[in-house]
C-alpha positions in Angstrom: 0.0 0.0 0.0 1.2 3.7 -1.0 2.3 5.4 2.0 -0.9 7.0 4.2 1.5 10.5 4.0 1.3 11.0 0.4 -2.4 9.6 0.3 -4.3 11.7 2.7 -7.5 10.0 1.2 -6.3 6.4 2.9 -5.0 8.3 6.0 -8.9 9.9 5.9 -10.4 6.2 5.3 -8.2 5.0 7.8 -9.2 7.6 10.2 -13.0 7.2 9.8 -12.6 3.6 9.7 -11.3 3.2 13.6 -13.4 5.9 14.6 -16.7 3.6 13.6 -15.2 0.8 15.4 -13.7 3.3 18.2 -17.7 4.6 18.4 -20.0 1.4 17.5 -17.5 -1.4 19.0 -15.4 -0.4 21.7 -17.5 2.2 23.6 -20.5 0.5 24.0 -18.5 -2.8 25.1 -16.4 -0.9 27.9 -19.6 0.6 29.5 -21.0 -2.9 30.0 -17.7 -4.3 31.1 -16.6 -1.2 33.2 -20.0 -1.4 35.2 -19.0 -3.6 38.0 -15.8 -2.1 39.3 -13.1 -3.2 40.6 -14.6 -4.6 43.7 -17.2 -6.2 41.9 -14.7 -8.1 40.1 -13.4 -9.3 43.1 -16.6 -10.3 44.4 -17.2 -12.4 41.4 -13.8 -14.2 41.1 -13.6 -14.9 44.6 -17.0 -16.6 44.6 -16.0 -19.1 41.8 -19.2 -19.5 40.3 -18.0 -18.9 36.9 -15.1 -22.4 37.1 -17.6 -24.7 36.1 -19.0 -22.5 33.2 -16.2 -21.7 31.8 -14.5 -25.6 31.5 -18.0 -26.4 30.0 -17.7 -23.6 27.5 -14.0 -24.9 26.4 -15.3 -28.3 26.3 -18.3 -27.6 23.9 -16.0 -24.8 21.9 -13.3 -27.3 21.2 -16.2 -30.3 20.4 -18.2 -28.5 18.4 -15.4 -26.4 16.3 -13.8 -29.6 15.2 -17.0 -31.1 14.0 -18.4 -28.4 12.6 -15.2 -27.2 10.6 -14.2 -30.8 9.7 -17.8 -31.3 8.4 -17.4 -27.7 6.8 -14.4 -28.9 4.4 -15.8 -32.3 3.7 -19.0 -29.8 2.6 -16.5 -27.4 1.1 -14.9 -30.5 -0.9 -17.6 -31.9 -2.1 -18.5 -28.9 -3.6 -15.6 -27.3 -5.3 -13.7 -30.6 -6.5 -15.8 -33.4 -6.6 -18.4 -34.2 -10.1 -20.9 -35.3 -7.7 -24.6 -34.5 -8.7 -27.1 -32.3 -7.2 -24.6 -29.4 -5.9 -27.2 -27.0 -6.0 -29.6 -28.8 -3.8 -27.1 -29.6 -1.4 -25.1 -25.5 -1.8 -28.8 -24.3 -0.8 -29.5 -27.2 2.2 -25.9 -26.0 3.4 -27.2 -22.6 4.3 -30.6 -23.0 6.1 -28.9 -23.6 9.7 -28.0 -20.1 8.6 -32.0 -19.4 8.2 -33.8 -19.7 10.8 -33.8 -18.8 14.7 -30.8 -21.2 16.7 -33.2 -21.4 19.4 -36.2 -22.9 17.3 -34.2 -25.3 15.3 -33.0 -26.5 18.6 -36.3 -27.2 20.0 -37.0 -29.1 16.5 -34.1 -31.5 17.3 -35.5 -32.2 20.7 -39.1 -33.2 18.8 -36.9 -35.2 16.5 -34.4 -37.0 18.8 -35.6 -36.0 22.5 -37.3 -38.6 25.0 -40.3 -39.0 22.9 -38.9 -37.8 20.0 -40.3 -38.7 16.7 -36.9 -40.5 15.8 -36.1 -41.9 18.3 -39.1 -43.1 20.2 -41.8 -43.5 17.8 -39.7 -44.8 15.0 -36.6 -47.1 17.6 -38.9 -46.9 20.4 -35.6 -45.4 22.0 -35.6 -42.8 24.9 -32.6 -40.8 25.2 -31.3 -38.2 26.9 -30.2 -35.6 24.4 -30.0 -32.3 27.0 -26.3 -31.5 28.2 -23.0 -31.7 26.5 -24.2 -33.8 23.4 -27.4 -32.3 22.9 -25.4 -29.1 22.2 -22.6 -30.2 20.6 -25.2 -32.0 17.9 -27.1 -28.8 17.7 -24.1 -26.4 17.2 -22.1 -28.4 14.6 -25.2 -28.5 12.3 -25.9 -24.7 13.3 -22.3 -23.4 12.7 -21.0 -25.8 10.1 -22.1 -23.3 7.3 -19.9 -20.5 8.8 -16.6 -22.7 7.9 -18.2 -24.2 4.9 -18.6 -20.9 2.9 -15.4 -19.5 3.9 -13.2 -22.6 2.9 -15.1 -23.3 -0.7 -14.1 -19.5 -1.2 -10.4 -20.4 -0.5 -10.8 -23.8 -2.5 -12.9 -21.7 -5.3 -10.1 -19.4 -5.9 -6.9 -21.5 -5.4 -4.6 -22.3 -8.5 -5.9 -25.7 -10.5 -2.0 -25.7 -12.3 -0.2 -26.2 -8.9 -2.0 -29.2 -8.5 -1.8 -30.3 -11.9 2.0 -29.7 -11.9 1.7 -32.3 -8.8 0.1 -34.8 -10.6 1.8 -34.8 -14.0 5.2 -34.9 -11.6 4.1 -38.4 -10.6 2.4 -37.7 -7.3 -1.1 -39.5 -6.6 -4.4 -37.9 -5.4 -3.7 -38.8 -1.2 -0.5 -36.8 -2.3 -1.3 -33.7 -4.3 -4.1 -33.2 -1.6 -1.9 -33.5 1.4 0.8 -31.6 0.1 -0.4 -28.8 -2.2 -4.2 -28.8 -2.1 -4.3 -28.7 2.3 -1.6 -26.3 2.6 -3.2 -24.0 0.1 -6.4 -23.7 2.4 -5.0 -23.1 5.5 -6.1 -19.0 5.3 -9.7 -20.2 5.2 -9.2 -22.9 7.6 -7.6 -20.7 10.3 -10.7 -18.1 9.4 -13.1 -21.0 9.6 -11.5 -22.3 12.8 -11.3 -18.9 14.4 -15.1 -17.3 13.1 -16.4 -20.8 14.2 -14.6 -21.4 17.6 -16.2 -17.2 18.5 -19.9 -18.3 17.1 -19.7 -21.7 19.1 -18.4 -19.9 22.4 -20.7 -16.9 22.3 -24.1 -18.8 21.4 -26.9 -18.8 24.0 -29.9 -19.6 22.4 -28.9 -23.3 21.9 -27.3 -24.0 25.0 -30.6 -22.4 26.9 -32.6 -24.4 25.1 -30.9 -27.9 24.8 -28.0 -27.5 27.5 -30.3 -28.4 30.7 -28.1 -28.3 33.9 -25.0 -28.1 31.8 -24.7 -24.3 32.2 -22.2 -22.3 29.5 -20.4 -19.0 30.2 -23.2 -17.3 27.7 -26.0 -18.9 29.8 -24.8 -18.0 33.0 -24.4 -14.5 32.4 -28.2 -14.7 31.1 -29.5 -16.1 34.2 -27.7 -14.0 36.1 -29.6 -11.1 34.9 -32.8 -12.7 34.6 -32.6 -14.4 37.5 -31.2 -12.1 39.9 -30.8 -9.2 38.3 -26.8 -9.2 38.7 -25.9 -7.1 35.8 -22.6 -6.4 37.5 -21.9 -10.5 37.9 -23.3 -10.4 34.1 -20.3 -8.2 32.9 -17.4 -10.1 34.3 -18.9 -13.3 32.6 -18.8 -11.3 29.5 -15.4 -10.1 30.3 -14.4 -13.7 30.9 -15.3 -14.7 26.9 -13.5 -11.4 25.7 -10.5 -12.9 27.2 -11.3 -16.4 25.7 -11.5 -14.7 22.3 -7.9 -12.9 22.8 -6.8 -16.4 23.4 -8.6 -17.7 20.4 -7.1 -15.2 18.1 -3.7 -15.8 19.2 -4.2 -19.1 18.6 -5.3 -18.4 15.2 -1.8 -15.9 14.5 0.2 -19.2 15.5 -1.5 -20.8 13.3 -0.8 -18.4 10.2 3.2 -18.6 10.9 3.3 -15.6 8.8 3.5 -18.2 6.2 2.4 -16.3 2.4 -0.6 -18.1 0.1 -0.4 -16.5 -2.6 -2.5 -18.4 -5.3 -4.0 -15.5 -7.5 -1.0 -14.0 -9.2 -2.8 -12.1 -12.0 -2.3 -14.6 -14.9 -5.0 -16.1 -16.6 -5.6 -20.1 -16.3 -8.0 -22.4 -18.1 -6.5 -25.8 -16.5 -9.2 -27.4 -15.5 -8.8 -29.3 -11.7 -7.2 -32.9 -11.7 -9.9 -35.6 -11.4 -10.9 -37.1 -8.0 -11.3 -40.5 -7.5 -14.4 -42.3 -7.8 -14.6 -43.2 -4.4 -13.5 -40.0 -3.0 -16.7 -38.8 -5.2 -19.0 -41.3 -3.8 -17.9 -40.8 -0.1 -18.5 -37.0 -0.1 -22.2 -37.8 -1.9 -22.9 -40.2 1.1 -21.3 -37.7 4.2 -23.7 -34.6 2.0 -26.3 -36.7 1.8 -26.8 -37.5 5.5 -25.9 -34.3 6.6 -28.9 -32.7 4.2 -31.0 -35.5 5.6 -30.8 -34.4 8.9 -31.3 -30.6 8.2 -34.3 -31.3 6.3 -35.9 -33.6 9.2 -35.6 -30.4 11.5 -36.9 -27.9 8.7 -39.7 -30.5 8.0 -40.7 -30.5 11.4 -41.0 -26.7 11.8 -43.2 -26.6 8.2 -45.2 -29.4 9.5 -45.9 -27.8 12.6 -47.0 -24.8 11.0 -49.4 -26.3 9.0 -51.2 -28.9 12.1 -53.3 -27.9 14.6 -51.2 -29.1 17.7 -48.0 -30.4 16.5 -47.2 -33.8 17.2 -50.3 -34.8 19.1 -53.0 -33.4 16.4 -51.8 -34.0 12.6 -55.1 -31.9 11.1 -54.1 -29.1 8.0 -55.0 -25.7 9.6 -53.3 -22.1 7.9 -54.5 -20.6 10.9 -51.0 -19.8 12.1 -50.1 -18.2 9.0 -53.2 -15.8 9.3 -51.6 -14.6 12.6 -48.7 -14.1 10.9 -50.1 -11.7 8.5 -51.7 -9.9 11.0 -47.9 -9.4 12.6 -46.4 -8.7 9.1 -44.5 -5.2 10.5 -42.1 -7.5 12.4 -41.3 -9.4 9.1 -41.1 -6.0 7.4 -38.7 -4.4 9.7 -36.7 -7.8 9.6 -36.0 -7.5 5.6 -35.4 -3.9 6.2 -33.0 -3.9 8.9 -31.0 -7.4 7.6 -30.2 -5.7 3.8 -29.3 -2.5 4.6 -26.8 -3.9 7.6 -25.4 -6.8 5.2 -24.9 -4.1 2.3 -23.1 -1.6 4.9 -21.2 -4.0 7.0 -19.9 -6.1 3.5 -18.5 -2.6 2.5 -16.9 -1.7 5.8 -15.5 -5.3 6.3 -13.7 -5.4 2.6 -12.3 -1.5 3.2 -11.0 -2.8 6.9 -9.5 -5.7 5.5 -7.8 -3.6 2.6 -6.7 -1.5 4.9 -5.3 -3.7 7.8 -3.7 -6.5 5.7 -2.4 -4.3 2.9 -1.1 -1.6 5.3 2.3 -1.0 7.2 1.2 1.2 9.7 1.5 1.2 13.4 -1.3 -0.2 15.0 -2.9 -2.6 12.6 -2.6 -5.6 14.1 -4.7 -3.8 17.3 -7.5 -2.3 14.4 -7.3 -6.3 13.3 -8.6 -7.6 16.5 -11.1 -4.8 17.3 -12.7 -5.7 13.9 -13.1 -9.5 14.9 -13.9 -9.2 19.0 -17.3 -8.5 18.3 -18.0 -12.3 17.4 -16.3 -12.5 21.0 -19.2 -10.5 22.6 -21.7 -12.3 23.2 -25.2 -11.2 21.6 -26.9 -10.2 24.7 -24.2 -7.9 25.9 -23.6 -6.1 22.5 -27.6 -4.9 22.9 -27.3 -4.2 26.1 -23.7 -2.0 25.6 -26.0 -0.1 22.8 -28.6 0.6 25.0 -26.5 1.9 27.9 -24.3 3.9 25.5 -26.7 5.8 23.4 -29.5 5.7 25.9 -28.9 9.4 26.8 -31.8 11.8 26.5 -29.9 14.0 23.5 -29.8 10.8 21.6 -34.4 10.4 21.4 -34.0 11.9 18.2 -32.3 8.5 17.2 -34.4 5.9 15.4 -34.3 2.5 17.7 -35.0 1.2 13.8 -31.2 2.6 13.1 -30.0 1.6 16.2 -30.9 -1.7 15.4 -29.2 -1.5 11.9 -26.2 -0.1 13.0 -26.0 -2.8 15.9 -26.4 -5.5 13.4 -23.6 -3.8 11.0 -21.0 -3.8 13.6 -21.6 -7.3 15.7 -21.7 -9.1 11.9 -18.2 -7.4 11.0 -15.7 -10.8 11.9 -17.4 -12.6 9.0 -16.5 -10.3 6.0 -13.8 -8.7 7.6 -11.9 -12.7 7.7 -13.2 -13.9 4.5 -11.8 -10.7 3.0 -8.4 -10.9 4.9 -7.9 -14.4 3.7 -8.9 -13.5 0.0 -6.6 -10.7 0.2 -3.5 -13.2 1.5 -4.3 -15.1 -1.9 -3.7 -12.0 -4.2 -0.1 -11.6 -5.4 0.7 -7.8 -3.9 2.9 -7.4 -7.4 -1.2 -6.5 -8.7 -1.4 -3.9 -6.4 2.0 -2.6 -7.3 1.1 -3.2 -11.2 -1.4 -0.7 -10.4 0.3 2.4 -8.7 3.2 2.2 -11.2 0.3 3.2 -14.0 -1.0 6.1 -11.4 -3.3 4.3 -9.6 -4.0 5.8 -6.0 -4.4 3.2 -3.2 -8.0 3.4 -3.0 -8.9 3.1 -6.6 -6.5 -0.1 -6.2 -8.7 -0.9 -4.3 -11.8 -0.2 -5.8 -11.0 -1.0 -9.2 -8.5 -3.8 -8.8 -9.1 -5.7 -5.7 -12.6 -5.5 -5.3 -13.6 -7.3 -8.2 -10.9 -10.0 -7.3 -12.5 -10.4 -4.0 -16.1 -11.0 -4.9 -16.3 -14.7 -3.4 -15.3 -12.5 -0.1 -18.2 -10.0 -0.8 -20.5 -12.6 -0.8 -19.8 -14.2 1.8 -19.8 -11.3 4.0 -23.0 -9.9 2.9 -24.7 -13.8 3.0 -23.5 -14.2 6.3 -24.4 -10.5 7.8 -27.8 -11.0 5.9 -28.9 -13.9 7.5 -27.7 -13.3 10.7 -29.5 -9.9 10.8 -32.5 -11.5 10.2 -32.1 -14.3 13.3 -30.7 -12.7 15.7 -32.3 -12.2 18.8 -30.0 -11.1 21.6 -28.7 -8.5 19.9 -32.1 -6.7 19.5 -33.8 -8.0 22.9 -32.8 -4.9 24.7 -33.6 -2.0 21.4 -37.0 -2.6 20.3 -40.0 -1.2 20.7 -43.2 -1.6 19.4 -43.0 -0.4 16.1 -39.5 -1.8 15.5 -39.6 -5.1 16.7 -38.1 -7.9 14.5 -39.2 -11.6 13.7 -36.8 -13.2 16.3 -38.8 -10.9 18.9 -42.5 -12.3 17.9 -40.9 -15.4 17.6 -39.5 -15.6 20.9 -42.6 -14.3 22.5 -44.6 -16.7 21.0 -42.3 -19.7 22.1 -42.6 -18.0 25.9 -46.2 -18.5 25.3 -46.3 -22.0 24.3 -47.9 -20.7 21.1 -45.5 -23.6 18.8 -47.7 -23.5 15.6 -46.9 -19.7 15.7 -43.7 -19.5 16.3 -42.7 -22.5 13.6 -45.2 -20.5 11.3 -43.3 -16.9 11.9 -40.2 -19.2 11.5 -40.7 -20.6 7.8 -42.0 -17.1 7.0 -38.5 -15.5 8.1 -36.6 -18.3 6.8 -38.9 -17.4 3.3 -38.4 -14.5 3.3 -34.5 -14.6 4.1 -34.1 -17.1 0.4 -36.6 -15.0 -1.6 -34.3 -12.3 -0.7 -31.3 -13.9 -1.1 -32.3 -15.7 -4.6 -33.7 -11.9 -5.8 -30.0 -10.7 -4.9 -28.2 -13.9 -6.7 -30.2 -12.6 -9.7 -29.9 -9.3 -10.1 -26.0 -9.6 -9.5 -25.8 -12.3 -12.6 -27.8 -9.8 -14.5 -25.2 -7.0 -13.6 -22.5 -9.6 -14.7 -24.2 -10.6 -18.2 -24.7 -7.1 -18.7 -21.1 -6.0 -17.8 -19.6 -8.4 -20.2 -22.1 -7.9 -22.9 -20.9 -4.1 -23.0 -17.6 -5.1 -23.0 
């Protein structure tokens, strides 16, 4: 990158760029976190309420990371190298964990595989016990598999098909080009996948609530805590607790890089198709594909099922009755769509300029912007509403929408996502384009713009998929900011599950999970259009 002293417009980008994350990240964080002092720390610590928690939330990090990121690349795979049929059923199955409310597909897995689950008691007459440490670590590798999934078939999307050709006409076998130069070559997305993943997995609450039982997690703790007892200053040192985890977590994932370079886009055009996988190897990632999609598509048919009965499992009868109170509660859906594409579109754009910025830049300080940008995957859901509602709840802020409040919440808790899929996509882009660039008089930004941007637009995506539908399910992020006229989907659904009301809740749940791939299938196609149209000009 050109020096920030003879750009002053990256120095100005720069600048406004940590002041958003100085504003919408930080602050808000250090008012929760500051709140119980130092001798409420003390209290806390010395009680040692929090030891049990916290080896419970390392145990069900490190399970469910593992399976959900090993499960991600087999995903991943399957996809990008494999000539197995029906990719694009299985690309659009891999997302709906993405979809839908963690807390609702959570209470579909205990109707499925619970104590009188229809699995595993009306079909093996089986009774288990699914709450604890296996009922969430099931739950969270199918809910946080996609995360890793989409962020290593970008790295495998864009990696170089002649390195492992090269490989293969030099002898070597499959087991060989993929151990040597096809694993290698995805270790920037599997460091992102591990690190976004292990974050998700550690900071989730609605699962753990719903499915954990008596196995209490950091996140759940610091819930009850408040609910329970109203301990918001206890509530803040638990939260402190996972910021620390996450510091520990990125570390981890800096070791990991070894500052090694995988460069794999170097600006030269290539045709070579991949080398062929074997049969097997084809066959195996159908099978692993196929039960995983099984299994997603037992929970979503059991929240459309429920929808559409009268009392869900015990009364079968077709009713739309819980569809008619969903259109009488459209405004929730409507605020939803509004609030989920306007904070995917602005935090995709902040994430890729961050990135840019941070992994392109030699300035002091970066590596402190770099983990600003990802803690907010560290804070937990709950305590990023609540920091938004303490900071800007100050009587010159009414004028403030709590619609925008919402938005810009969801912008700046979704940031990790982008901001790692475009730091990895970056590590693959020989800097010798950049530098191709300012020797014809490019300035950095236009580089940037004009250059990198279009090279990164598997990152884009992902970012803006990821923000989207995680705008448009998130609950603890909005629990503390809405009001009546703008409360979300997750809100209605979560009251109506508080209510026992299960055909209304699954109804408002296939309704937002609708709504979320009419939206995202709209998008898909006007971007192709944009493409055809761009190359029929040129």
């Amino acid at each position: 990158m050109t020096s920030l002293r003879r750009e002053p417009s990256l120095l100005l980008a720069l600048l406004v760029v940590t002041g958003l994350v100085l504003l919408f990240i930080v602050y808000p964080q250090v008012r929760v976190v500051a709140t119980p002092g130092g001798s409420g720390y003390a209290d806390f610590f010395s009680g040692g309420s929090w030891v049990r928690p916290l080896q419970n939330s390392l145990s069900v990090t490190a399970l469910s990371t593992t399976t959900a990121v090993l499960l991600g690349f087999v995903y991943a795979y399957a996809m990008v190298y494999t000539d197995m049929r029906g990719k694009p059923f299985f690309r659009l199955v891999g997302i709906l964990p993405l979809l839908s409310p963690p807390f609702v597909v959570a209470a579909a897995y205990i109707l499925l595989f619970g104590p009188r689950g229809i699995i595993t008691y009306h079909v093996f007459g089986q009774s288990p016990n699914i709450l604890g440490l296996f009922g969430i670590w099931g739950v969270q590798t199918i809910a946080f598999f996609p995360f890793s999934y989409q962020l290593i078939a970008d790295v495998l999307s864009r990696s170089d098909a002649r390195l492992e050709q090269a490989a293969r006409n030099l002898g070597a076998g499959p087991w060989q080009v993929f151990r040597s130069v096809t694993l290698p070559l995805t270790r920037p997305g599997l460091g992102a996948a591990i690190l976004t993943t292990a974050i998700y997995v550690l900071e989730d609450f609605g699962n753990p609530a719903l499915i954990g039982g008596l196995y209490t997690v950091l996140p759940t703790q610091a819930y009850g805590l408040i609910s329970g007892f109203g301990d918001l200053s206890g509530a803040a040192a638990v939260s402190t607790i996972l910021l620390g985890l996450a510091l520990v977590i990125y570390v981890a994932k800096l070791r990991l890089d070894g500052g090694r370079q995988y460069v794999t886009v170097s600006g030269k055009a290539s045709s070579i198709p991949r080398p062929p996988v074997p049969r097997w190897v084809s066959w195996a990632a159908f099978i692993a594909c196929s039960l995983c999609a099984l299994v997603i598509l037992l929970v979503y048919g059991t929240l459309v099922v429920s929808a559409l009965t009268l009392a869900f499992p015990t009364n079968l009868g077709f009713t739309t009755q819980h569809f008619e109170y969903v259109g009488a509660h459209s405004l929730s859906l409507r605020n939803t769509l509004v609030y989920g594409l306007v904070a995917a579109t602005l935090s995709g754009i902040f994430a890729v300029l961050a990135a840019f910025l941070v992994e392109r830049g030699r300035w002091r300080g970066r590596r402190v912007l770099d983990f600003l940008l990802i803690m907010p995957a560290a804070v937990p859901g709950l305590f990023f509403g609540l920091g938004y509602a303490t900071a800007f709840n100050e009587q010159w802020l009414d004028w403030v929408d709590r619609g925008a409040l919402i938005t810009i919440s969801m912008i700046f808790w979704n940031i990790p996502v982008g901001y790692q899929a475009a730091v990895a996509g970056l590590r693959q882009i020989d800097r010798s384009i950049d530098e191709a660039a300012t020797s014809l008089g490019a300035s950095g930004l236009r580089t940037f713009r004009d250059v990198l941007v279009p090279m990164l637009g598997g990152s884009v995506r992902v970012g803006f998929t990821t923000t989207f539908v995680r705008a448009v399910t998130t609950l603890s992020v909005v629990i503390f900011l809405f009001t009546t006229q703008s409360t979300t989907a997750t809100i209605t659904i979560f009251q109506l599950v508080g209510d026992f009301n299960w055909g209304g809740a699954t109804a408002f749940t296939v309704a937002d999970v609708g709504m979320a791939i009419i939206a995202l299938v709209v998008i898909a196609v006007l971007g192709r259009g944009r493409v055809s149209l761009g190359a029929a000009r040129g």
